[in-house]
C-alpha positions in Angstrom: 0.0 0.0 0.0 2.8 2.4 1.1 4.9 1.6 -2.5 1.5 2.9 -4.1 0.9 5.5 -2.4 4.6 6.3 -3.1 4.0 5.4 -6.4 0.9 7.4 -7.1 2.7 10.8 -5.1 5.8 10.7 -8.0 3.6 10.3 -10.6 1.7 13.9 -9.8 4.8 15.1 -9.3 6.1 14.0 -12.8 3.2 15.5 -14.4 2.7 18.3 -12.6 6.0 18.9 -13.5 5.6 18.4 -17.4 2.1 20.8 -17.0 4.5 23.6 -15.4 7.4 23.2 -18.1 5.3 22.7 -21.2 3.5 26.4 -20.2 6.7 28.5 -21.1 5.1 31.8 -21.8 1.9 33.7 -20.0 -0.4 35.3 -22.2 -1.8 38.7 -22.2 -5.2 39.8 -24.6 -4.3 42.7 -26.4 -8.0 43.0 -27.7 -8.7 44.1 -31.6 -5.2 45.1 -31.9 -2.8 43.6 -34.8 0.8 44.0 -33.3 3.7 44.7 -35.3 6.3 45.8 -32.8 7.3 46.0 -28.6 9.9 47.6 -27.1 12.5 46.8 -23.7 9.0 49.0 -22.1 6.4 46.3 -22.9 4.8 49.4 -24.9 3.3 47.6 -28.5 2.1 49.3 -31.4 -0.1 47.9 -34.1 -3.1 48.8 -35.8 -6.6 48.1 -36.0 -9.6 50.0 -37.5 -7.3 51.3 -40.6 -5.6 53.3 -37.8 -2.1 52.9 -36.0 -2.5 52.4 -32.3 0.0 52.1 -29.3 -0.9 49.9 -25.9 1.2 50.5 -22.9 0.1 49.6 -19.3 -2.8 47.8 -20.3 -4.5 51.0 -22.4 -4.8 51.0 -26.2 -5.0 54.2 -27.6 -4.8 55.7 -31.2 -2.1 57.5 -32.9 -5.0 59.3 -34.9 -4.0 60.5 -38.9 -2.7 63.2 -40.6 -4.0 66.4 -42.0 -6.4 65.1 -44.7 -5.3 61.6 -44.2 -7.7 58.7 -44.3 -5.2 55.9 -42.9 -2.3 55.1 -40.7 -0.1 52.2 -40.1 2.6 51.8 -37.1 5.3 49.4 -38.4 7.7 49.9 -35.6 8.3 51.6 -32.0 11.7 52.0 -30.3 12.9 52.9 -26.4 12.1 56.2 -26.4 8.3 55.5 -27.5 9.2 56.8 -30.9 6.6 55.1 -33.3 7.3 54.7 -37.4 4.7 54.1 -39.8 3.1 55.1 -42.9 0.0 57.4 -43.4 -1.5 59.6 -46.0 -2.1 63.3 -46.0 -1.0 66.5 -46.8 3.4 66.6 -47.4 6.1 67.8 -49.3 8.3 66.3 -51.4 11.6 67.3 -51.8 13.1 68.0 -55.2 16.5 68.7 -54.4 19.6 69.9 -56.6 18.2 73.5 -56.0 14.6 72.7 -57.1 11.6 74.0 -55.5 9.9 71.3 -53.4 6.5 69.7 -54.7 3.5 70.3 -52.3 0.8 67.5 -52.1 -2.6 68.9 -50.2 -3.4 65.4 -49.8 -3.1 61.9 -50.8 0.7 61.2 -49.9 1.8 58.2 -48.7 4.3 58.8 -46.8 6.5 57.5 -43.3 5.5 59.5 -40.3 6.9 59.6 -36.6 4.9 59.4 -33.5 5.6 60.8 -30.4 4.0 61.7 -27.1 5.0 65.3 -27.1 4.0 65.8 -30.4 2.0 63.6 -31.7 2.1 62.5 -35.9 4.2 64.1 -38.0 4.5 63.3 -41.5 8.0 63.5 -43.4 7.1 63.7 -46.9 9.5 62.1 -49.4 11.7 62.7 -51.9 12.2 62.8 -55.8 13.4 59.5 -56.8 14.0 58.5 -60.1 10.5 57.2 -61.3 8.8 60.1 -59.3 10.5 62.8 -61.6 9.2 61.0 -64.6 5.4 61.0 -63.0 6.1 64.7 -63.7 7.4 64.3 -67.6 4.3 62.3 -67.9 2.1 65.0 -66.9 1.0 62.8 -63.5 1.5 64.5 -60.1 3.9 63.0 -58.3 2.0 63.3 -54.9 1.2 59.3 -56.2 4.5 58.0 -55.4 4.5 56.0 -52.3 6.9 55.5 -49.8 6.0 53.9 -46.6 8.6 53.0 -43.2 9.3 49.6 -41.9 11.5 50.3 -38.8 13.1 52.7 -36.3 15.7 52.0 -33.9 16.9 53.7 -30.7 19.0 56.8 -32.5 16.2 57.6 -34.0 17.2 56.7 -37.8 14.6 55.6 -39.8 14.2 53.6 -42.9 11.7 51.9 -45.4 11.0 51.9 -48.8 9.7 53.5 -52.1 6.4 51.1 -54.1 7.3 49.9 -57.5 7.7 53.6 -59.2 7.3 54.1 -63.0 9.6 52.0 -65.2 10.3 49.8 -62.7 12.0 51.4 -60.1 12.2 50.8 -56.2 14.3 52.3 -53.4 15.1 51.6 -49.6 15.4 55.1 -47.8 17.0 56.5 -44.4 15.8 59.3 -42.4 17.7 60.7 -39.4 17.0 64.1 -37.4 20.0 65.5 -38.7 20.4 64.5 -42.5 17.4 64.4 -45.2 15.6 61.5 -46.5 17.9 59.3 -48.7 17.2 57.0 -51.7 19.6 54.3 -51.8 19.7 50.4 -53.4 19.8 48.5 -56.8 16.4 50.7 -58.2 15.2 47.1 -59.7 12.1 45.5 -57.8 12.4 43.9 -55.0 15.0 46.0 -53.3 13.4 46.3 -50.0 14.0 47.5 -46.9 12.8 45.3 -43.6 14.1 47.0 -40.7 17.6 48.7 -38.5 19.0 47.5 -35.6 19.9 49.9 -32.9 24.1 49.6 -33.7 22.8 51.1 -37.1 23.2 47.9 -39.5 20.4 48.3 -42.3 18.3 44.8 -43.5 16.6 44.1 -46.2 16.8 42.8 -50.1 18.6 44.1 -53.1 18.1 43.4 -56.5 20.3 44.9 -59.4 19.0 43.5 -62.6 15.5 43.5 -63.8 14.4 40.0 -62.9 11.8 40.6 -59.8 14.6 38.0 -57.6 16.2 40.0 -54.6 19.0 39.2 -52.6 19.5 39.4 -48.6 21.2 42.6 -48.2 22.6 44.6 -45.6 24.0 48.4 -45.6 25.7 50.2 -42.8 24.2 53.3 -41.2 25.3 56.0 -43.7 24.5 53.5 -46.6 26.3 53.4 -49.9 24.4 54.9 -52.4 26.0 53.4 -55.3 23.5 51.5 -57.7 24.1 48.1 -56.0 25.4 49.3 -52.4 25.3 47.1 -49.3 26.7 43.9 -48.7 25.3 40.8 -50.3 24.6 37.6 -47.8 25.3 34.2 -48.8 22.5 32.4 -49.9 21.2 28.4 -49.2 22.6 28.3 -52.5 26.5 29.2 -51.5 26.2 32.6 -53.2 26.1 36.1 -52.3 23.9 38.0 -55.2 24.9 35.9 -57.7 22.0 33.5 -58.7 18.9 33.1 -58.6 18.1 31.6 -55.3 16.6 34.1 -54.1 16.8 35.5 -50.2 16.2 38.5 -47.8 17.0 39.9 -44.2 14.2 41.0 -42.2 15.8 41.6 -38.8 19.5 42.3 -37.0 20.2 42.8 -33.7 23.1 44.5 -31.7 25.4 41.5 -32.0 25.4 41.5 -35.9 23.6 38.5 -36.3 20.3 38.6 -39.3 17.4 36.7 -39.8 15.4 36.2 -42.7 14.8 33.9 -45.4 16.6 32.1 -48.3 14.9 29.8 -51.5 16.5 26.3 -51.4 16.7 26.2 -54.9 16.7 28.7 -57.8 13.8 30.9 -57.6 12.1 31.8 -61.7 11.2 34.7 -62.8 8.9 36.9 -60.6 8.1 33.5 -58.8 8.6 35.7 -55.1 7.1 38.7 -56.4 3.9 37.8 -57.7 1.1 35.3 -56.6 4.0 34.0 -54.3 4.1 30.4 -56.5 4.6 28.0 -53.6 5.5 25.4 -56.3 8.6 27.5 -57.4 9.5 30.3 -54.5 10.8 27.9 -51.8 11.5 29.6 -48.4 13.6 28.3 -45.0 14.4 30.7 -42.2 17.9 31.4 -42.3 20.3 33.3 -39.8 23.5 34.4 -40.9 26.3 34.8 -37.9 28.8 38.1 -38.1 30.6 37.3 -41.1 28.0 36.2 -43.2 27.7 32.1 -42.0 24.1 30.9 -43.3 22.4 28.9 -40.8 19.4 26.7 -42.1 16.7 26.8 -39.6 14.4 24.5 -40.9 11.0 24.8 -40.4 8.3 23.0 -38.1 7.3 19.4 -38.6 5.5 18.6 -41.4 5.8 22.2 -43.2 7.3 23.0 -46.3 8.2 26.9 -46.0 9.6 28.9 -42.8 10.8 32.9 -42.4 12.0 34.0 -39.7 11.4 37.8 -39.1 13.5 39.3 -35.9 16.0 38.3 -33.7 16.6 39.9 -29.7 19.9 40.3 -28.3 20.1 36.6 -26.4 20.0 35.4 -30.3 15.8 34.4 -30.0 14.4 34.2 -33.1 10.5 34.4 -34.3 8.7 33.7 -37.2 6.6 31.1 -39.2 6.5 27.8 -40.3 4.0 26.5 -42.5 2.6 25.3 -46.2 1.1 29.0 -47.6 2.8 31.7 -49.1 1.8 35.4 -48.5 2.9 38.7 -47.5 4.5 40.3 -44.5 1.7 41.9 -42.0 0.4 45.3 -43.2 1.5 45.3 -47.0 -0.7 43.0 -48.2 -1.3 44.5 -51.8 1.4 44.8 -54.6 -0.8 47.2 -56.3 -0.8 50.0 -53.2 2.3 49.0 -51.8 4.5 47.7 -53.9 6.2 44.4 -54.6 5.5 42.8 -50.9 8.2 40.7 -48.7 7.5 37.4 -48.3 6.1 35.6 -45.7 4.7 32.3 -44.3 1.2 31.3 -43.1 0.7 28.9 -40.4 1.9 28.3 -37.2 4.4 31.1 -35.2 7.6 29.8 -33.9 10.5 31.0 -31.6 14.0 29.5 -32.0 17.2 29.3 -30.2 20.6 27.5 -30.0 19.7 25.8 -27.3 16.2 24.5 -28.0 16.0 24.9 -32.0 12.4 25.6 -33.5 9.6 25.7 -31.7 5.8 26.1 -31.8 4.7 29.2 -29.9 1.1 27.0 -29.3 2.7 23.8 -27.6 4.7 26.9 -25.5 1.3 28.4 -23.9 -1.4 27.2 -21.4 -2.4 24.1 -23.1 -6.4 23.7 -23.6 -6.7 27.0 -23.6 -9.0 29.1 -25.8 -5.9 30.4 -27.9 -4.6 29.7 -30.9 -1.7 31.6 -32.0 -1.0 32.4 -35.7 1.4 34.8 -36.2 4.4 36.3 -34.9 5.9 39.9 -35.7 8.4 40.8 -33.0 10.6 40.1 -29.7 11.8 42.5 -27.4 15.1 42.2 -25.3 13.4 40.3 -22.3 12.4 37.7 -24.8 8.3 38.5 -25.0 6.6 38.3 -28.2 3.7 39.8 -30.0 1.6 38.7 -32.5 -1.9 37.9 -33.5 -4.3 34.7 -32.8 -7.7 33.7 -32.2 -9.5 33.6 -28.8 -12.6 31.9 -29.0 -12.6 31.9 -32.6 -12.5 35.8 -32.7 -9.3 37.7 -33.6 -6.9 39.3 -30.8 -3.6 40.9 -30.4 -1.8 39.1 -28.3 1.6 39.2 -25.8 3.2 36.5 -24.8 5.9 36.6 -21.7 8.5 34.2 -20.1 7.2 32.9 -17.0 10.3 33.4 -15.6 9.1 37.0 -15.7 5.6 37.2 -14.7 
């Protein structure tokens, strides 16, 4: 009797045990909001009602529009709760080479910066090549698009131009202190994902006209020439010079990037439109300081993985799954641009230590959760995203137990 009841007190213990491990994260309802970025603050911005929004301390509120706008978007908020994102409204565009500037009383997409003290400010753009020929062509240039992906904690911003006229696309940077700056191969898709705080620039480059980019990264203070940046070896052994097809999305202060790289050549425009998930293959790669491709695999029983940031201790999110798409908030090529790619299905997080892993076996099991994306990780390892509860869609925030 005494060996059973022996018996029967280790086997609660075991699982117990296993109930208390298996829940590695907490979760917290963000409501009707669709994250897209936290800070070391716990402070998440995201969007929801065509409207950026911030939530801090358990309060959502909006970032409201610009003069005239009808829409905005927050792609990314840093330490000193300065938001990025994209709105339309009233701006200026700025010719340059002694030119007069181009006012637009409405209707310009373009990046704005949030913050507290004063509120949304939009920062025009400039005239790229492809906007000065809307002008030879008699269209007004206030229809050239540029919208911001990320902001890090000097305040430098960048993002990216849509597909102008001809077939031309730009990254851009934006600091306090120097004007907005076209830079990148010009051909479609060179896009720009994201900055880390040391400065290092992500995104994809593509120098010949046949819609397949290649992971790029530029240094704060980019080169401007028509390829610039530095090309990263692809799951193909080559930097830039097939087809394989890749692209960094995130880099933290360490100099490692994440993204994603095909695993065999890519065809023409196979990434770029309708996301053919029988020719544009996708893993989640991180490359190492120095340019060492990792293969992250992806989740049992998937075909396609991206990975989309990386924190400090080297945690990596992203998805895993068997549907191609587009990265949160640019879902259309025809307002935005060529989009970057992404994966539907299940979010993961990855480390060294415990490889890939599904955020939903990392949660309260038997819950009324189900998590499906994954868009960013701050410094204390929490993540945001977006999932069901109850069948209805919520924002949600996920953190280490070890910290609740």
């Amino acid at each position: 009797m005494r060996t059973k009841g022996i018996l029967s007190t280790l086997l609660f213990v075991y699982f117990t045990s296993v109930l208390a491990t298996s829940q590695v994260y907490t979760i917290t309802d963000l409501g009707p909001l669709t994250p897209t970025a936290i800070n070391s603050w716990v402070q998440v911005v995201g969007n929801y009602n065509n409207q950026a929004y911030i939530w801090s301390f358990g309060r959502m509120k909006p970032l409201g529009l610009l003069p005239g706008g009808t829409f905005s978007s927050a792609a990314d908020i840093n330490d000193l709760e300065m938001v990025a994102g994209t709105a339309d409204g009233a701006g200026i565009i700025a010719a340059g080479l002694g030119l007069p500037n181009y006012a637009c009383s409405s209707g310009l997409i373009q990046p704005f910066v949030w913050t507290k003290s004063t509120g949304m400010e939009g920062l025009g753009t400039v005239f790229a090549k492809g906007v000065d020929e809307l002008i030879v062509n008699g269209i007004s240039p206030c229809t050239g698009q540029f919208y911001s992906t990320g902001i890090n904690n000097q305040g430098q911003l960048v993002g990216n131009t849509t597909q102008l006229p001809n077939q031309y696309q730009w990254g851009f940077t934006l600091t306090t202190t120097t004007a907005m700056t076209p830079f990148g191969g010009s051909f479609p898709p060179t896009l720009v994902n994201g900055i880390s705080n040391t400065g290092i620039v992500v995104g994809e480059n593509s120098t010949v006209q046949n819609l397949v980019g290649h992971a790029t990264y530029w240094q704060e203070g980019v080169d401007t020439n028509p390829g610039g940046g530095t090309a990263l070896v692809d799951l193909g052994g080559s930097a830039g010079e097939n087809d394989f097809g890749s692209s960094a999305n995130g880099a933290n202060i360490n100099g490692q990037i994440v993204g994603w790289s095909g695993t065999s050549p890519i065809p023409f425009g196979a990434c770029v439109h309708g996301f053919d998930p029988a020719e544009c293959t996708a893993h989640a790669v991180l490359w190492t300081p120095g340019g060492v491709i990792n293969d992250l695999g992806t989740l049992s029983g998937d075909q396609f993985s991206v990975a989309l940031k990386i924190n400090s201790s080297g945690q990596v999110i992203g998805s895993s799954g068997n549907t191609l798409g587009s990265q949160l908030g640019f879902p259309s090529e025809s307002q935005y641009g060529p989009p970057a790619l992404a994966v539907i299905g299940r979010p993961f997080v990855w480390s060294a230590r415990n490889g890939m892993q599904d955020l939903n076996t990392l949660i309260r099991q038997n819950s009324d959760w189900v998590l499906n994306t994954a868009t960013d990780i701050n410094v204390w390892g929490q993540i945001v995203g977006q999932g069901t509860r109850n069948g209805q869609p919520h924002g949600y925030l996920l953190t280490p137990r070890n910290l609740s």
